[in-house]
Every structure is written in C-alpha cells, then in structure tokens.
N, C-alpha and C positions, 0 to 999 in steps of 0.2 A: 364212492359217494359223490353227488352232484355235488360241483363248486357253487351250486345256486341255494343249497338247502341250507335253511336257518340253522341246524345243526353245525352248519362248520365255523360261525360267530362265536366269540369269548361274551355270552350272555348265560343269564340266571338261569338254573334249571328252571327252576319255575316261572321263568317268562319263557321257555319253549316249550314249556310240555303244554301250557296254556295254547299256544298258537297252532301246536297240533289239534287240540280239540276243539280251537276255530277252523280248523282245516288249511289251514296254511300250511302248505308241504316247502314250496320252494318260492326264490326272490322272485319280484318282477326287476325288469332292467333297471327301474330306476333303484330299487333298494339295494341291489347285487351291486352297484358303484357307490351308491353314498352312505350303507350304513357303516361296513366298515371301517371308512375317514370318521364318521361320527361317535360310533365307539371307539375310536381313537383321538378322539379329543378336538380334529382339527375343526374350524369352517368349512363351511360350504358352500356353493352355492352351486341349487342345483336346478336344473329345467324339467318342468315336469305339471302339467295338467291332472286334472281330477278326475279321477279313476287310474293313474300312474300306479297309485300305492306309496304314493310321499306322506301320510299321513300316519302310514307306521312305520315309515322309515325314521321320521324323526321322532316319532311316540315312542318305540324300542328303545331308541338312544336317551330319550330323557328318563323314560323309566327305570333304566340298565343305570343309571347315576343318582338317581333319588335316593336319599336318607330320610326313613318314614318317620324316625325317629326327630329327629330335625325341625324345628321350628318355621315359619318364615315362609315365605313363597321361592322356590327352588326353582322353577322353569317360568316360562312366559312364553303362550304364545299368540302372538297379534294376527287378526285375518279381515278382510275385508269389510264383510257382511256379518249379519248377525247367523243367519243360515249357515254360511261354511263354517263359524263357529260352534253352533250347534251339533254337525258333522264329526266336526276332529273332537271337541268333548266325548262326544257318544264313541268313538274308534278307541277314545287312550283308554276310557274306561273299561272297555273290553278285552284291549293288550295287559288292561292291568286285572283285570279278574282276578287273576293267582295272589296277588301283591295285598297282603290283608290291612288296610285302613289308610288309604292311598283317597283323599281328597283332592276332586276335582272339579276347580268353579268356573262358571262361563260369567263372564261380565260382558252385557252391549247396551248400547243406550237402545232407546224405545223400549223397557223395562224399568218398574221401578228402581231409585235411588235405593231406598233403607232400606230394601231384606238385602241387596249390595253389600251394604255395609254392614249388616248382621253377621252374614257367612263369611266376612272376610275376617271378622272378629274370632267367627270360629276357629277359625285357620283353613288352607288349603296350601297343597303343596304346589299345584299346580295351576294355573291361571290360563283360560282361552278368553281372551275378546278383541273388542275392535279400539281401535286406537282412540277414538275419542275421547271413551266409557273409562279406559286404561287411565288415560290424560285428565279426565275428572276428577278419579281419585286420588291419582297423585296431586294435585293442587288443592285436594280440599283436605288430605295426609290422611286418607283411611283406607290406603293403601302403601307399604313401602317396598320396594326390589332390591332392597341392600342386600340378601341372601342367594339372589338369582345367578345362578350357574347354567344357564343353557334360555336364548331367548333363540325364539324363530319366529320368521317374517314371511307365513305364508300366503301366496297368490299376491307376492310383493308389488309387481306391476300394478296389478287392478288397484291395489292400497294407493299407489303413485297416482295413478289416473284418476282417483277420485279426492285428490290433494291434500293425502294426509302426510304428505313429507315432516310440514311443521312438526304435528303431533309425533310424529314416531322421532324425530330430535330430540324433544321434549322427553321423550318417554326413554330412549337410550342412554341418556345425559344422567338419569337413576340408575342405571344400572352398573355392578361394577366390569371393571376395565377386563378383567380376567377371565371372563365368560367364554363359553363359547357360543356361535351364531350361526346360524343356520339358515338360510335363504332360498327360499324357493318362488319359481316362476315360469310362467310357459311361456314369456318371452323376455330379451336382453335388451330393453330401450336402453339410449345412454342414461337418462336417469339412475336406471339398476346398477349400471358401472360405477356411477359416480357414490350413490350409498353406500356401495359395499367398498369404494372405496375408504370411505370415513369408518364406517362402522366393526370392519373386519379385521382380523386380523390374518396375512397370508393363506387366502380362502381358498380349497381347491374347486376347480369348473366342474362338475357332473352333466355331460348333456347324453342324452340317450339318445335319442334321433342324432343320426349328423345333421346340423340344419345348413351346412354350407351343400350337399350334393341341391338339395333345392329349390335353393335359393337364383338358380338361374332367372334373368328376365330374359321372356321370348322379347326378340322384337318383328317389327312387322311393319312393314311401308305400301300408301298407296298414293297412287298418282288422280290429280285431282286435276281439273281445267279451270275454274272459276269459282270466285267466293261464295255463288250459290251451291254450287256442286258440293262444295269444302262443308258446307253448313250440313248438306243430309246425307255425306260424308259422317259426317259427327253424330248424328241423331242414329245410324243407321252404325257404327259402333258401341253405341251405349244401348243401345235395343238389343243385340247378339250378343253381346259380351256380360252386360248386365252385372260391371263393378258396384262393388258395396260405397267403394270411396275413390274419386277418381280427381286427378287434377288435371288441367287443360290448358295447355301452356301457350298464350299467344306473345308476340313479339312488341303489340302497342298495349296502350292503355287503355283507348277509347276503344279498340277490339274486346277487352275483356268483358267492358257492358254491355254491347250489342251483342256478342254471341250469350253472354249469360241471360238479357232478354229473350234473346229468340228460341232460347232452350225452354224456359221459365214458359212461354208460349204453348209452348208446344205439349204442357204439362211435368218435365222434367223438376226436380230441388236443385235447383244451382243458384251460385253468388259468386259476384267478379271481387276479386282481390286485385287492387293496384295503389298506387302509391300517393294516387287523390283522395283515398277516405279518410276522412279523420279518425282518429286514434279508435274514441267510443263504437266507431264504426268498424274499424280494424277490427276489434279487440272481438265484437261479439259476432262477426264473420268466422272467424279464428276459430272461436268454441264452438260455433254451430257445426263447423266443416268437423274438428277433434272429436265431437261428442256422437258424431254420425246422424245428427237430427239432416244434416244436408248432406247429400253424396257426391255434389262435384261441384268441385270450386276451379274458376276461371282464371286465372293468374300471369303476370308478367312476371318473368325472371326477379325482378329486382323484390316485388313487393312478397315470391315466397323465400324470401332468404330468411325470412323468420316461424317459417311453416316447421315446427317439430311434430311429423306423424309417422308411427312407425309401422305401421301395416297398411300401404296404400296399396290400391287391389290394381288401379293403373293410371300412367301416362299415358297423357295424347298429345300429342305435336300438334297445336295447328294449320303450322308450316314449320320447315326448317328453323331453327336459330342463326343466329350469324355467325355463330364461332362452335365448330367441334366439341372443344370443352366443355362449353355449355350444353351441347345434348347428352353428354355423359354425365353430366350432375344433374339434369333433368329427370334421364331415368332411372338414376341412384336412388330415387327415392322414394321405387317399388321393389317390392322381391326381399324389403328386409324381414327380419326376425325370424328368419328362418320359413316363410312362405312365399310362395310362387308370386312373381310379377310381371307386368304385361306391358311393354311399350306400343305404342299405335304413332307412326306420322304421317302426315298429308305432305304432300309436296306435290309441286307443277311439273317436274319432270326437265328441271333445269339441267343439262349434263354434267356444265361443271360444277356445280353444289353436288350431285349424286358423286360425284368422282371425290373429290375431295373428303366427303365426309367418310364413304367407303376407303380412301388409303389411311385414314385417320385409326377408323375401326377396324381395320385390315379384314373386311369383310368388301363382298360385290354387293350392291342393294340393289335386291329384287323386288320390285312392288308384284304385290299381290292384288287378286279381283275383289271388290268392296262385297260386302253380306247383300245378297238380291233385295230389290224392292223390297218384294214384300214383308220385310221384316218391319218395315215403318207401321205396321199393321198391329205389332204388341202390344201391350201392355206397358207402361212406361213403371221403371223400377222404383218403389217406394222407400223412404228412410223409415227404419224399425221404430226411432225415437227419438222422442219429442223435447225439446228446451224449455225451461223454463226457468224466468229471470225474479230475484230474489231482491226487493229495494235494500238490504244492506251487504256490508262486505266485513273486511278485515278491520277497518275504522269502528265500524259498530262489537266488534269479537265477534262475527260469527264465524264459524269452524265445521268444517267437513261432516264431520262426527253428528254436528246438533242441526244439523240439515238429514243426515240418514237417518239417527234415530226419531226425529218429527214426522219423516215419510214410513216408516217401516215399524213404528208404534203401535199399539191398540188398532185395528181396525184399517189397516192400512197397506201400502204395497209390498211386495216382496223384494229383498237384498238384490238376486234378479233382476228386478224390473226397474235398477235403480242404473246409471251410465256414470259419465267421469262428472266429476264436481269441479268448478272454478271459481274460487275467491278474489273478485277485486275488490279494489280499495274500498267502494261503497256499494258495489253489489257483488251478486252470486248467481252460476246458471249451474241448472243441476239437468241431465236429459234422464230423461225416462222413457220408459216403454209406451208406445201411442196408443198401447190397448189401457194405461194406467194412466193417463192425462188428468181424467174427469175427475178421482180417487186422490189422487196428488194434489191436484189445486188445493181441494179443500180439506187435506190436511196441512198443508204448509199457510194457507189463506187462513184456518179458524184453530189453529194451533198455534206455538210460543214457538220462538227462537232466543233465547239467552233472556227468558222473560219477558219478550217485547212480539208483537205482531210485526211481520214487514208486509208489506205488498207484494206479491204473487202475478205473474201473467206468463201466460203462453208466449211466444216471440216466434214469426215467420210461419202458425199454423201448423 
C-alpha cells in the first residue's frame, strides 16, 4: 500500500470512504507531512500555496476531532478574504458529507451583521472568516471561542500584509491556551516567525518545496565609464530584466533624486528614499514601494535600514559601496522566501575595488556585456496596483477588516483585487488593483467606515 494513501491515517471510516467518493486516492506533498502531526495533535506550521491541498489537510484534522454532539464553536478558521473563505467553507463541507449534522458558518464583513448573529445563535461547529468580522463579534459577545480546540490561520502572511496582526491578538487572547494551531503560508517573513512565536506551542516546520536550493541570488557585474553611461546602464537593466520590485542602491543622497527623476522621465514608477524626507514622506514612500503600487525605489544605505520587504525581485548597485559588508547586506535583500534573486552592479572598472571585493566574496568578478541598445525600445514595466489614502487611521478606530469589508461589499471589488493595508495613526493606504481604482474610490468615498465618511484619493496615479 502507498505510504501516500488516506488509508494508512488513524481517521473515521466514514471520513475516508467519503474522500474516495470525492476521488481522493492519495496525499499531495503538503498533506502526506502535515496531516499526520495534525491528527496527532501537534502545531504546525506549514508552507503551502492554493491549490497545495492545505485546505483538507487541516479540514480532516478538524473534522477527525469534532464532537457533533457538543455545543459551542469547536474549530476556527481565520483567512484573508472573503473569497478564500468562501473556498475552505465549500471544501470542509464536502470532507464532511459523511459526518451527519456537522454545521458550518462563514462569517466576513461586507455581509450583513444580523442573519450573523442569527446562525451563530443557531450554533455551528465550525467557524470560517476573516479576522475583522471574527473581531466584531467578539466585542459585540455574539460570538464566544471558549470551546475552540483547533484554530488555523490560513494564508497567514497575506492576513499580515494586510494588517490584521492586531485583530488576530485580539482574536487569539479568546481562545483557550490548550488548542491546537495550525498555520499555514506560502511564505516565512519574519513577522510569521515572530506569531507563531507567541501563538504556538512547539510547532513542527512542514515545507514541501526546499526553498533554500533556490533561493540563490545570481549576481552579475558591468563595467560603466561615466554617469551618463551608468544612467542607460540602469534603464537598459530594468527594460530586460523587468523586476516586479527593485531597489537601487546609491552611495549619496542627492544621487537618489536625480536618478529617481531621470527614471520618473523616462516613464518608469520610481521614488528616492533617503534620509531628507520627512517622516509623512518617509512613511507613504514606504507603502507605495511594500504595496507594489511603485516598483523601484532609489535608496541610500542608511535610509533602507528600515525597508521590511520580503520578495524583492532585485538589486542594482549603482556603483560599488564603500565597504564589502555592505554589498552583502545590500543583496540579502533579494532571493528571500524561498524565490529567486537577482543582483545587478555598475562599476568603473577600478582594479583595486574589483580585487578587494572579489577576495571578500572569494569569487573573480567578471563583468558582463550590458542588454544591446535596442532594448531602450520596450515597453517600460507597469505597477499591477494602485494606492489609495484613507483621511483616518488608528486614532479614528479604523481597522483592516472595515476597510476590506467596505471595498468587497454589495457591488464592489473582489478580495483579489484588494493588496496589503497600512494603518497609521491618522490615516490608512489600502492598494488595489489598477483595473479596480474607479470601483474602489467610490465605494470607500460614498460608503461608512466605523460609521463615519473619510476622504478617499488616489496618491502618485
């Protein structure tokens, strides 16, 4: 017998004779490592993308422990969007066919409040939605988790990246100590580290891909004569290579505006990052570049030592640095989470800067022939999605949750179309899809946030 077939689990007959007559014969990789640890009680955390088959990995596991007989909400599980909610609801109730009177409720905002509260009154055993909608109930007590033995925190990153840290606190802090957890994600920012630090207990890693074979960054060096050279140098790597999200590392200050001008020129999204802008300026730099509404930010060493992005598609040098160390933590900061990254440097062809940085890297540096002319001839690469700034923030209570349910409501965009959220103090940028711009304004423009209208705008087009 295959070590892969659902057969060889300590599960209910009747959740596998069920899963044969969905045709599930044997594990995918992800389920063949983590259901196991899950029907044995432990954490998890595991890495795994949509369409993996994480969704009946931990749907087995919750259903394999439910007591129908039992009052109370028994499982939890939290996911981004209203969509992947939708999804893993539709999946459990399918693993549960066999299982007779097995309630299953989806709770998200952009959906009525009160038939909410009607079905929770009904009871349900099991609970899918998004952390906001979660986070409502519990504050308003027409929901409680004091019975929950199994929560998961599916597509935990995206939840991260669209700033529902708070709320999923909030939402953990109900639940008891003794649960098990379950985490899934298709990548490991430190954020992820640091929750399941708090939230787990002695969680085992599940990765299906190795993502260290590659995570290699190629590097790659070319030799430049003059600042004008250096410039379509630069334009004539972003034209060929055509990164989603790039940073451009210069050595001064006033270099980071002139070349992010002359990009900006040339039709390129770029914004110079350095140690002159003021904060508010800082700050929505920051999110345009995280959110991908902008794809290459211009930068001095000093002002990205607060850059946290964890899929940069590449560095560019725009000359050497002054110190070795520094180009190694320059280009550290592609090629993580498990995808490919790409170094680029310009240099004049100084010997000893080539010599020195090569016995540093215990490599020879070879520069390489620049992409021909005529590649300046492309298309210049566009950002997917668009920013848009929210007049209140955290001072006002608004929260993640009551910005996605206002966008993804009645008549409005999809979970999808929706990028990472950022709450400051007194405002909020949310990016979207640039095909959902026109749709968004004017639901977040002639719709409520915590009862109140804010102001709404586009930011950088």
């Amino acid at each position: 017998m295959s070590q892969t077939a659902f057969s060889t689990l300590d599960m209910h007959a009747d959740l596998l004779t069920n899963l044969i007559s969905l045709g599930y014969a044997s594990m995918t990789p992800i389920q063949a490592q983590s259901l196991p640890l899950i029907l044995d009680g432990k954490d998890v955390i595991a890495q795994g993308k949509t369409g993996s088959g994480k969704t009946a990995a931990f749907g087995l596991g919750l259903l394999q422990k439910l007591d129908v007989k039992a009052h109370g909400v028994q499982s939890l599980v939290l996911c981004p969007t209203r969509e992947l909610a939708d999804q893993v609801t539709k999946e459990i109730r399918r693993l549960a066919r066999s299982l007779p009177n097995i309630k299953v409720l989806t709770l998200c905002g952009g959906m009525p409040f009160g038939p909410q509260v009607g079905s929770l009154e009904y009871g349900a055993h099991i609970v899918v939605g998004t952390p906001g909608r979660i986070e409502d109930h519990l504050s308003r007590g027409t929901m409680k988790l004091n019975h929950v033995n199994t929560l998961v925190l599916d597509e935990a990153d995206r939840m991260l990246d669209m700033g529902f840290q708070a709320s999923l606190d909030a939402i953990v802090d109900q639940i008891p100590k003794w649960r098990q957890t379950l985490l899934f994600s298709a990548t490991f920012p430190d954020q992820i580290k640091s929750i399941s630090k708090r939230i787990m207990i002695k969680p085992v890693i599940v990765q299906v891909e190795s993502t260290h074979d590659s995570s290699t960054i190629s590097q790659h060096f070319y030799q430049v004569n003059d600042q004008k050279q250096c410039m379509t140098a630069l334009r004539l790597l972003l034209l060929e290579q055509r990164p989603e999200s790039t940073v451009v590392f210069c050595n001064t200050k006033r270099e980071t505006q002139d070349i992010a001008d002359e990009l900006v020129s040339h039709g390129f999204s770029a914004l110079a990052l350095n140690g002159d802008l003021e904060q508010w300026d800082r700050d929505q730099t920051m999110v345009r570049f995280a959110n991908k509404s902008v794809s290459i930010l211009v930068a001095t060493d000093v002002a990205a030592r607060g850059l946290d992005i964890d899929a940069l598609d590449a560095v560019i040098n725009f000359q050497f640095p002054h110190e070795p160390e520094t180009y190694v933590h320059r280009i550290g900061r592609t090629g993580r989470a498990g995808s490919k990254g790409a170094a680029f440097t310009l240099h004049n062809g100084n010997e000893y800067k080539l010599a020195l940085f090569g016995d540093y890297l215990s490599t020879k540096i070879e520069s390489e022939p620049l992409p021909p002319q005529s590649v300046l001839d492309k298309p210049v690469f566009k950002s997917s999605m668009a920013t848009l700034q929210i007049g209140g923030g955290k001072k006002q209570k608004v929260r993640p949750g009551d910005i996605l349910g206002a966008l993804t409501g009645e008549g409005g965009i999809t979970g999808k179309q929706v990028g990472k959220i950022h709450i400051l103090d007194n405002w909020a940028y949310v990016a979207v899809s640039r095909d959902a711009v026109k749709i968004a304004l004017k639901k977040l423009g002639e719709g409520t946030l915590k009862g109140r209208t804010f102001r709404v705008r586009l930011i950088g087009g």
